[in-house]
DORONU-115365 format. One record per residue: x, z, y of N, C-alpha, C, O, CB in turn. Coordinates in steps of 0.1 Angstrom, whole numbers, plus 5000, padded with zeros to 4 digits. Glycine has a CB too. Layout:
<atoms>
XZYXZYXZYXZYXZY ...
</atoms>
This chain:
<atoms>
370722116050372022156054372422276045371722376045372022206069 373422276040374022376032374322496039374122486051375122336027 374722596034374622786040376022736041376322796051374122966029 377222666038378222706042378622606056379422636064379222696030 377822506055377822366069377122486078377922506088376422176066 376022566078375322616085376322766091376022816102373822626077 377322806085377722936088378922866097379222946106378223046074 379522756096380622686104379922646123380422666133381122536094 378622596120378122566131377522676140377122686151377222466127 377522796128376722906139378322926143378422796143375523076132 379022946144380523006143380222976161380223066169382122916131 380022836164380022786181379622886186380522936193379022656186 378222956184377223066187378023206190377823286200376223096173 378623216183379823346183380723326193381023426200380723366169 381223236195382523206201382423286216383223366220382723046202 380923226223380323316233380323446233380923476243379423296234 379623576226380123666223381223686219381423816219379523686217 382523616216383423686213384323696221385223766218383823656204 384323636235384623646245384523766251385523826255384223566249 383423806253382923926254383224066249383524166255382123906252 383124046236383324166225385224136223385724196214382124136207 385524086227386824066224387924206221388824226212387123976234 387524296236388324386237388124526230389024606226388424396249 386624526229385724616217386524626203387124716197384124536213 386124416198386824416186388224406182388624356171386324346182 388924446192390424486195390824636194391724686188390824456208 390024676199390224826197389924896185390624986181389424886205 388524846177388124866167389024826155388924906145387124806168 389824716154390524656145391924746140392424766129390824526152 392324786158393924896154393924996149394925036144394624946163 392425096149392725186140391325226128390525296134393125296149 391025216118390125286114388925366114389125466108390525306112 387825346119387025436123386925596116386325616105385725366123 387325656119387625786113385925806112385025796121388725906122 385925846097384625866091384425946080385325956072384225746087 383226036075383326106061383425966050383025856053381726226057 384026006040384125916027382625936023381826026025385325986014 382625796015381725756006381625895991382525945985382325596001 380525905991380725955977379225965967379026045959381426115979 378525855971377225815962377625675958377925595966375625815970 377625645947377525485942376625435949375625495953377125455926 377225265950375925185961375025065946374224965946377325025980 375725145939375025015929375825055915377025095914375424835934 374725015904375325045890375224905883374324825886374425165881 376024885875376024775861376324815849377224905847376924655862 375924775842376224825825377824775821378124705811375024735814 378524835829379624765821380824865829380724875842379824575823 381924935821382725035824383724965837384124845836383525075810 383925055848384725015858384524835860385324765854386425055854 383724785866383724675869384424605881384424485885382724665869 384824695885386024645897387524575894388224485900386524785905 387824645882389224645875388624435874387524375874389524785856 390524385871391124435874391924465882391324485893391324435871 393824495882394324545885394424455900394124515911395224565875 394824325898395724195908394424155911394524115923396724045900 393324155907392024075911391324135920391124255921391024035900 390623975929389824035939388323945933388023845928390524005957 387524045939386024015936384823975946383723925944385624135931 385424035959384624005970385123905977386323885978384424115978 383823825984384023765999383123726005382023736001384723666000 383423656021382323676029381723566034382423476039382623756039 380823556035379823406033378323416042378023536040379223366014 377523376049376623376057376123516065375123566068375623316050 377423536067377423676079377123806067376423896071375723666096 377423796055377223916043378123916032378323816025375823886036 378724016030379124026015378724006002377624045998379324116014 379723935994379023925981380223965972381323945976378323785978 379924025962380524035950380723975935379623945933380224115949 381123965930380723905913381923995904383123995903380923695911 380524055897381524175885380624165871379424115868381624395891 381424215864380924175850379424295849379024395854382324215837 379024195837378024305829378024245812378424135807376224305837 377424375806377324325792377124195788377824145778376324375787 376024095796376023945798376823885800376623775794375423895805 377923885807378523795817378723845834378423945840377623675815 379123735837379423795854378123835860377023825854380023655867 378323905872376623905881377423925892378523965894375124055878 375923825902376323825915375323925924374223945922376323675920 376123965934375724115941375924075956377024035961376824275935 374524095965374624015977374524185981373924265975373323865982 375624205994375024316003374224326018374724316030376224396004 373124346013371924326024371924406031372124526028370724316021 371524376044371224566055370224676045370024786049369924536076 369624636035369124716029369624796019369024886015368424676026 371024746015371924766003372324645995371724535996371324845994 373524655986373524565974372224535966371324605963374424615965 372424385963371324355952371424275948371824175955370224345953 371024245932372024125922370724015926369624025930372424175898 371823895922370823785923370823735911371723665906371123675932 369523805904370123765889370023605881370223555870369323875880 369523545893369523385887371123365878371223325867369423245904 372023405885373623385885373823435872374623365865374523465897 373423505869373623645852372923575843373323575831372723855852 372023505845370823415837372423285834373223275825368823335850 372423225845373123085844374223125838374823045830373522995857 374723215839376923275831376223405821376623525821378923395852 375323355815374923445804376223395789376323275785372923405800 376823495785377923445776379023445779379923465770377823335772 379423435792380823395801381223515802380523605807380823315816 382723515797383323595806383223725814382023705814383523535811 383323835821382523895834383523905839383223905851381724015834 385523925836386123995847386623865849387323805841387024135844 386423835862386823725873387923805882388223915882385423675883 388623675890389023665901388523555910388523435906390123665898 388323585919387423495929388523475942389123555950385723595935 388423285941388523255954387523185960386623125954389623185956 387523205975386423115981387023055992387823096001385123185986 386422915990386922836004385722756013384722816018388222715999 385822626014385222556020383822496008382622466009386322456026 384622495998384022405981383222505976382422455968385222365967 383022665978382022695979383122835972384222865977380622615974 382522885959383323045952383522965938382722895931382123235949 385022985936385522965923386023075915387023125920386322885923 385623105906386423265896386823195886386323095882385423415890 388123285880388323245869388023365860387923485864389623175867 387923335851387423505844388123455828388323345823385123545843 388523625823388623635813388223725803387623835805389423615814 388723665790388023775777388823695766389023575763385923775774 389223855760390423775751391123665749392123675755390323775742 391023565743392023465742391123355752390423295744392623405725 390723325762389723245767390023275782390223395786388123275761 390023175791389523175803388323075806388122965800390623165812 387423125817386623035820386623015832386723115837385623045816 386522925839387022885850385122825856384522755848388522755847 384422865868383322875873383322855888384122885896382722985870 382222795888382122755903380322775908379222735904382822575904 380822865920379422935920378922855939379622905948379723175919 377922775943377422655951376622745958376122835951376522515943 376222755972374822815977373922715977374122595975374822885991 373022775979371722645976370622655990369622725988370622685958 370722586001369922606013368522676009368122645998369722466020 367822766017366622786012365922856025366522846036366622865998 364722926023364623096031364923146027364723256032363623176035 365823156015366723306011367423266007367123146005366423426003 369223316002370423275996370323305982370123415976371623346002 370523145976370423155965371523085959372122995965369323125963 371723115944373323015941373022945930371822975926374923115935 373722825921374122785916375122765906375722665907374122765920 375622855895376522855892376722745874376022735864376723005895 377822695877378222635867379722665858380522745863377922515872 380122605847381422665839382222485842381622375840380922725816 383122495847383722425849384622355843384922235842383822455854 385322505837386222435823386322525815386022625821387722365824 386722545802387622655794388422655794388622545799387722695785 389522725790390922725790391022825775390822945775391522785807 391322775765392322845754393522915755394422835756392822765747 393923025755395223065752396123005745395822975734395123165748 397822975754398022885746398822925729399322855721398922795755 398523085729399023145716398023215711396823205715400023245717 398623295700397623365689397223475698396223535694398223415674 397923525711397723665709396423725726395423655730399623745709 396623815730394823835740395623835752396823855753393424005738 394623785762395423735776394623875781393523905777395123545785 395623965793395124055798394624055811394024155816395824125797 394723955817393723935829394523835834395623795829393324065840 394023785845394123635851393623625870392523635877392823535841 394623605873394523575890394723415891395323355884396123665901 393923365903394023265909393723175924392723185930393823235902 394923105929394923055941394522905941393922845932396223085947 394822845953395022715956395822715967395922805975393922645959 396722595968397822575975397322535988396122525991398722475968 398422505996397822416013397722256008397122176016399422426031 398122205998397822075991396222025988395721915989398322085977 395822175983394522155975394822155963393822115956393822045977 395922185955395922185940395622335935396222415941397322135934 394822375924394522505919395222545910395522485900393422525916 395622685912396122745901395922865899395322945906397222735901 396522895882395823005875397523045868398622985866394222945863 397123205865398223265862398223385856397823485863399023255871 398623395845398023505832399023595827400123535828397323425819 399023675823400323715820399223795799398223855796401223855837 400723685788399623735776401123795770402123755775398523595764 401023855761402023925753403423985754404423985746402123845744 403224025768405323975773405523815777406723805777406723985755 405023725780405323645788404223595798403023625797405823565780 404723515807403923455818403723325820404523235820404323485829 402523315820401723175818401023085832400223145839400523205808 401222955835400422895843399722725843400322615841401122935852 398222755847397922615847397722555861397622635871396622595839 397622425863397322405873396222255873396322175863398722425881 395322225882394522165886393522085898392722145906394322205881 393721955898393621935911392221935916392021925928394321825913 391221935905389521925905389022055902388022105907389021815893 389622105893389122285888388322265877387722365871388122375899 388322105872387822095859388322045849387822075838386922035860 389621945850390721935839391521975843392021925854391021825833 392222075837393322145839394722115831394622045821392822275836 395922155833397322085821397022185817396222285820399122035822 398022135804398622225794399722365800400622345808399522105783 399322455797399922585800401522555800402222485793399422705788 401722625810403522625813404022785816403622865824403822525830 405122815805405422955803406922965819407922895821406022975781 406523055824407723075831408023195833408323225845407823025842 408123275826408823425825408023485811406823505808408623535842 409223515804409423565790410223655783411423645786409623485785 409723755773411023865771410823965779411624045782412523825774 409023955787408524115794408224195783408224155771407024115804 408024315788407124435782405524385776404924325785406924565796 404924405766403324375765402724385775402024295780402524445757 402924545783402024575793402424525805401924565815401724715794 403324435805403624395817402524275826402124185820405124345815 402324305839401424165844402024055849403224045849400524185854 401223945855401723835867400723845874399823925869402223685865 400323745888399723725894400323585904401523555908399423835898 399323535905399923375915398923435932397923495936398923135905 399723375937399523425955400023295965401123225966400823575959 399123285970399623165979400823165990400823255998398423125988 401723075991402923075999402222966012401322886010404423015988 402922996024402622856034402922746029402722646037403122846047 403622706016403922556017403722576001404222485994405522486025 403122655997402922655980402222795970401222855971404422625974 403222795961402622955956403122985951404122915948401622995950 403123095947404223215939403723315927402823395927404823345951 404223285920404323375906405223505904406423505901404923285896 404423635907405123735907404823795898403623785896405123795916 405723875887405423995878406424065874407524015875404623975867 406224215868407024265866407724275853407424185845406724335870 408824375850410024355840409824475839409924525851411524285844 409424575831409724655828410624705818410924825817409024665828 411024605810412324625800413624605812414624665812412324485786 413324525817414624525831414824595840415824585848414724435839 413824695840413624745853413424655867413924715876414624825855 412724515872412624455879411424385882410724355873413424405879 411024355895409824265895410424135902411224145912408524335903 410024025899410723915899409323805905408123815905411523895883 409923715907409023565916409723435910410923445907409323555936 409123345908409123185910408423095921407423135927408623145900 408723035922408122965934407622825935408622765938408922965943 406622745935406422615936406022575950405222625957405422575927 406722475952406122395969405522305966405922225958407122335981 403922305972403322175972403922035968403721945960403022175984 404622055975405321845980406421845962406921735958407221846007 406621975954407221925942406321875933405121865937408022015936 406721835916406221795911405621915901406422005900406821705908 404521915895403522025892404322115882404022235883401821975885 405622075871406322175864407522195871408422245865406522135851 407822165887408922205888408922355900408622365911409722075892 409422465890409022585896410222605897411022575889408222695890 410322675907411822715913412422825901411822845890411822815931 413722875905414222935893413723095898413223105909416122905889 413823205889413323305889414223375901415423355901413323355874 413723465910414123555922413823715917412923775911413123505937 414823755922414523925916414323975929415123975938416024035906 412524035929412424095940413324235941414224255949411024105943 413024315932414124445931414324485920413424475912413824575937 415624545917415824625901416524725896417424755904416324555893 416424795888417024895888415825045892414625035894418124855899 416525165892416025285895414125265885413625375888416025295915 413625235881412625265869411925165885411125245891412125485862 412025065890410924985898409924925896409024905905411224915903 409924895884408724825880407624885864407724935852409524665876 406224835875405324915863404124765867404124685876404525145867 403324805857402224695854401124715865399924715861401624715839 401524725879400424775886401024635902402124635908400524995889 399824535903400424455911398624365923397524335920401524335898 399224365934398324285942398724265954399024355961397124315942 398724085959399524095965398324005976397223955973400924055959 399224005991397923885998399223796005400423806003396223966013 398423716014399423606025398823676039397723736039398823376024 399523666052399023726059399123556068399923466065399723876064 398323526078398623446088400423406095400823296100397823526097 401123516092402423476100403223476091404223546092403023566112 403123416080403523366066404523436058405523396052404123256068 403723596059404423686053403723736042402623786043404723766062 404423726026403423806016403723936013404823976010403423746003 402924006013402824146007401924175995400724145992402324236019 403324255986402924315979403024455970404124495966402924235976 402124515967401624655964402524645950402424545943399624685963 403124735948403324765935403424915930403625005938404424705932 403424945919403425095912405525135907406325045904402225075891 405725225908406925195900406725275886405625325884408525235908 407825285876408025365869408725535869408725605859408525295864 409125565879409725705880409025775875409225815863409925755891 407925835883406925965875407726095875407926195867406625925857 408026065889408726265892408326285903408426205913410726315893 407726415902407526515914408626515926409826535927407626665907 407426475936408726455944409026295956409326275967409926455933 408926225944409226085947408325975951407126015953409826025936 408425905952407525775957406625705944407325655935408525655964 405325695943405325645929405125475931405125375923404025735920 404825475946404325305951405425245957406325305963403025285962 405225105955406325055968405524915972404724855965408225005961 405724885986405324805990406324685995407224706004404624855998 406124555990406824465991406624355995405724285990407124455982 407524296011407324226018408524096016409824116015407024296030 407923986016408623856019408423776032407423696034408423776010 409323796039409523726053409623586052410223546042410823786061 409323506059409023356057410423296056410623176052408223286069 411623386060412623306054413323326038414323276032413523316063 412523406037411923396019412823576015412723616003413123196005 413423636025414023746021412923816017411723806021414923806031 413523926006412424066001412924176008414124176011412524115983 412424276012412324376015411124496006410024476003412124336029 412124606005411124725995410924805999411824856006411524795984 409824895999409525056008408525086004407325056005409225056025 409225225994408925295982408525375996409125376007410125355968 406725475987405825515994405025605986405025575974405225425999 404225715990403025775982403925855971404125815959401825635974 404525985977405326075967404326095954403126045954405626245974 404726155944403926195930404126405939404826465947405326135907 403126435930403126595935401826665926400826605923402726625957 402226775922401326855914399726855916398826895910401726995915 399726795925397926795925397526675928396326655927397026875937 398326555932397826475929399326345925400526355927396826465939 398326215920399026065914398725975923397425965924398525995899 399225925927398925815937399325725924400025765914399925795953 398225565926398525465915397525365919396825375929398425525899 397425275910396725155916396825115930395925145937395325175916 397625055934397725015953397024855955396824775945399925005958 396724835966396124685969396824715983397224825989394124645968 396724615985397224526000396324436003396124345995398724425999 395224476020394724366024394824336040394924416049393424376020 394824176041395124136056393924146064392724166062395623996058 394824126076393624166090393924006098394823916095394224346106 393124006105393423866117393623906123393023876133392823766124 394524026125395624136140396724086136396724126124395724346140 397524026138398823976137399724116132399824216139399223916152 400324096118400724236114400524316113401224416115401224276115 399324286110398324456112397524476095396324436094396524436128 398124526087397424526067397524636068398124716074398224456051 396424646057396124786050396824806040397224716034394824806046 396924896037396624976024395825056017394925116023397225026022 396025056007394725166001395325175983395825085976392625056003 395125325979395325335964394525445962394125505971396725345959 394325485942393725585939394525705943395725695948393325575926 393925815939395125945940394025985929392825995932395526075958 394525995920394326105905394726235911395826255915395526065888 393626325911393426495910393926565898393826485889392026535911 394126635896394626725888394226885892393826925903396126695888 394326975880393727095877392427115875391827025871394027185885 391727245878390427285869389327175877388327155870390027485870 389227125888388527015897389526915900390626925907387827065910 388926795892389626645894390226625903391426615907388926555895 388726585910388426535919389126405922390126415930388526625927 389026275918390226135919389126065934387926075936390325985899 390125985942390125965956390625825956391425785949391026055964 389825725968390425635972390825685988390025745995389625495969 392025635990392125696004392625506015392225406009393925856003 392925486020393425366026394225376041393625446049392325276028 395125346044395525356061396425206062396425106054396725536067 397125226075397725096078399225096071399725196067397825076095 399824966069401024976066401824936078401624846086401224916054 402925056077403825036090405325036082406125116088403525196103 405924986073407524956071408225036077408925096070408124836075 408225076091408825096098408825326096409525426098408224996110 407725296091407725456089408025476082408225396073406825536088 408625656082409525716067408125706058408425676046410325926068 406825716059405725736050405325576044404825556034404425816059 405825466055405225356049403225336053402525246057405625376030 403025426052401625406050400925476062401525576062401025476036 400125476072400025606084398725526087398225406086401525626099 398525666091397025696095395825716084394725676086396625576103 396225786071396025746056394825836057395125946061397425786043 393525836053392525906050391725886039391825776033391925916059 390925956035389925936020388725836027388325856038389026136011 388325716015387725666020386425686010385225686014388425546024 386725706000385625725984386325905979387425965977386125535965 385325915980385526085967384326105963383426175968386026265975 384326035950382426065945382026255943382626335936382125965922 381126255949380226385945380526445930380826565927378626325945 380426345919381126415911382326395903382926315896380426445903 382426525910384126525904384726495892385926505890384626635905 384026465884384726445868384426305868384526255857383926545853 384026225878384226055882385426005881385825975893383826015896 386425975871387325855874387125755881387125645875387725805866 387025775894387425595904388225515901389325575904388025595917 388525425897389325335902389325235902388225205897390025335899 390125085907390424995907389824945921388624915920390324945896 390224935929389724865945389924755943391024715938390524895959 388924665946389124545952388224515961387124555962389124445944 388824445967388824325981388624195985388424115976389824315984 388624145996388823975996390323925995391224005996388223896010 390523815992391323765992392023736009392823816015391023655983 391423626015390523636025391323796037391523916036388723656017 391423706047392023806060390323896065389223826065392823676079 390324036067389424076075389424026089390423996096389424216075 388124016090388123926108387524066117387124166112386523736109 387524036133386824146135385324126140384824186150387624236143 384323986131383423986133382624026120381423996118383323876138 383324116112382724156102382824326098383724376104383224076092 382024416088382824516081383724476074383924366069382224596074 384524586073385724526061385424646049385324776049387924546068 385124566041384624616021385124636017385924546013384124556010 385424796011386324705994385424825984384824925988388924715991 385424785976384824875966385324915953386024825947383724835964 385225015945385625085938384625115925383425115926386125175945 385225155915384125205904384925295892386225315892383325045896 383925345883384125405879383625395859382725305857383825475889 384225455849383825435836382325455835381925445823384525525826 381225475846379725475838379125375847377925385851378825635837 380525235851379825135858379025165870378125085875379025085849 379325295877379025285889380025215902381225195900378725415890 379425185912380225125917380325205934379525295936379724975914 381125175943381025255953381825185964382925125962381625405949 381225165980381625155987382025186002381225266008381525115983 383325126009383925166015383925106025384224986021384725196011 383725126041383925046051385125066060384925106071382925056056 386425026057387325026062387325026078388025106085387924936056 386524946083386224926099385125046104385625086115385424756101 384425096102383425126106382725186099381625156094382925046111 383625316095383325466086382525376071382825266067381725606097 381625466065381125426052379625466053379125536062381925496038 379125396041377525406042377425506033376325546030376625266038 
</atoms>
């Protein structure tokens, strides 16, 4: 019996307890366990900030445990977190020796698929558990993918539809690129749908309830903009381009977005202002009848930068997080991940906001959070982790303070 047949059938097992724990894990879910921050790395790899990047997520959750996959000098490595701590399984680093390391990971029923990139190349992987007395994986390269130009692709997000077709979505030189595939092993020919960005500009693809969406920003326009495909069309026909907002310096190369259950997407973005004073984040929601809504957040101020933002869901019905770096400034750094809930409805946007990582030493650049893709449930901790340029890595227990 497979670990993922076997984690569905224990699920029956729970159901009983959750009856029970129901009102516990209700209570627990609305607000944050107020806790000191993390501030020891839970694990090192040879390879600078392995969290990055920006749109990508790295974690998710599989036989009642967290796992991770981040690069190293080799290639990817997979990082199981045990009640004892993280610990790589390095069968996985042996098998994707050569590949790629910075992935984006989805997981479903078919087991963990990442796509990863490195300069003009994606590789597209698919990582199997393998029944045993201990969890062990499988991993294989599924396909490559060529850039369909001369020039280096800067990272790569990817989903799958409510169809079952997969997709991938890159953003290389100033324009935006996407493949799609119904096996995850022959993929089409690359399809450009937004062009005449900034170099540093990104995309990212995000699942819609009846399809998926291509969002990125314009920074020569000042706008961040969407396309849209529905399942039930034909695989090049993408809706025409939607301007989520424009104007006032809105858009910067800083993007991640999720689906929530009540078929609403949210997404984190950076803007361009960069004045004392102002909002440097905005958070951006699409209501299922496809309207945008914007709610600029996280002032800029002399001691600290708010930047890098993620957005992750809960199985609380309108209940997401947030979380971003805050860059320190003067004679002690000190850079911070902090996280709280998002509330729209507040002048702050963000409430109940506390430090969740502040490494011990202060001359540690943190950054880049990631997360699951994947709703937090409340039969689990909720992870996300962070790192830093000497490849340390650090984490955070959103639910239930930090280790």
């Amino acid at each position: 019996m497979s670990m993922w047949r076997g984690t569905i059938e224990r699920f029956s097992l729970w159901r009983v307890g959750a009856v029970v724990a129901a009102g516990l894990a209700g209570l627990l879910a609305r607000s944050p366990a107020v806790a000191g921050p993390s501030g020891r790395p839970a694990f090192r790899v040879d390879y600078p900030f392995p969290t990055a990047d920006k749109p990508q997520s790295k974690l998710w959750y599989a036989e009642e445990r967290w796992w991770a996959l981040l690069p190293r000098s080799s290639g990817p490595s997979l990082w199981e977190r045990s009640p004892s701590g993280w610990r790589e399984h390095a069968e996985v680093a042996e098998q994707l020796r050569g590949v790629p390391g910075r992935a984006d990971v989805w997981y479903d029923s078919v087991g963990v698929t990442a796509v990863a990139v490195a300069d003009r190349l994606l590789a597209v992987v698919r990582l199997t558990a393998v029944s045993g007395p201990a969890p062990s994986w499988q991993a294989r390269v599924l396909a490559r993918i060529a850039s369909p130009v001369s020039d280096m692709i800067e990272t790569v997000t990817v989903a799958r539809d409510n169809a079952g077709t997969w997709w991938v979505a890159a953003p290389i030189q100033g324009r935006a690129f996407v493949w799609h595939s119904n096996d995850g092993v022959v993929w089409s020919t690359a399809q450009q749908v937004a062009a005449g960005l900034h170099v540093d500009d990104l995309c990212l693809v995000t699942p819609l309830p009846d399809g998926v969406a291509v969002i990125w920003s314009d920074q020569k326009r000042e706008a961040v903009r969407t396309r849209l495909h529905r399942s039930a069309a034909e695989p090049a026909a993408w809706e025409p381009p939607v301007t989520i907002e424009s104007g006032g310096r809105t858009a910067d190369d800083h993007l991640h977005a999720t689906l929530t259950a009540d078929g609403r997407v949210w997404v984190a973005t950076k803007n361009s202002v960069d004045a004392p004073g102002r909002p440097q984040l905005v958070l951006r929601v699409r209501q299922p009848d496809g309207v945008w809504e914007n709610y600029p957040y996280a002032p800029l101020s002399a001691e600290q930068a708010p930047s890098r933002p993620i957005v992750l869901g809960t199985t609380e019905s309108g209940r997401v997080l947030l979380g971003h770096v805050v860059y320190g400034s003067g004679p002690v750094r000190h850079d911070r991940i902090v996280f709280g809930w998002a509330d729209p409805q507040s002048p702050t946007v963000i409430v109940e906001e506390r430090a969740v990582i502040v490494p011990e030493d202060s001359e540690a650049r943190v950054n880049d959070i990631t997360g699951p893709k994947a709703a937090f449930t409340a039969h689990q901790p909720w992870i996300v982790l962070a790192s830093d340029g000497q490849g340390r890595v650090y984490e955070a227990d959103l639910r239930a303070g930090t280790r």
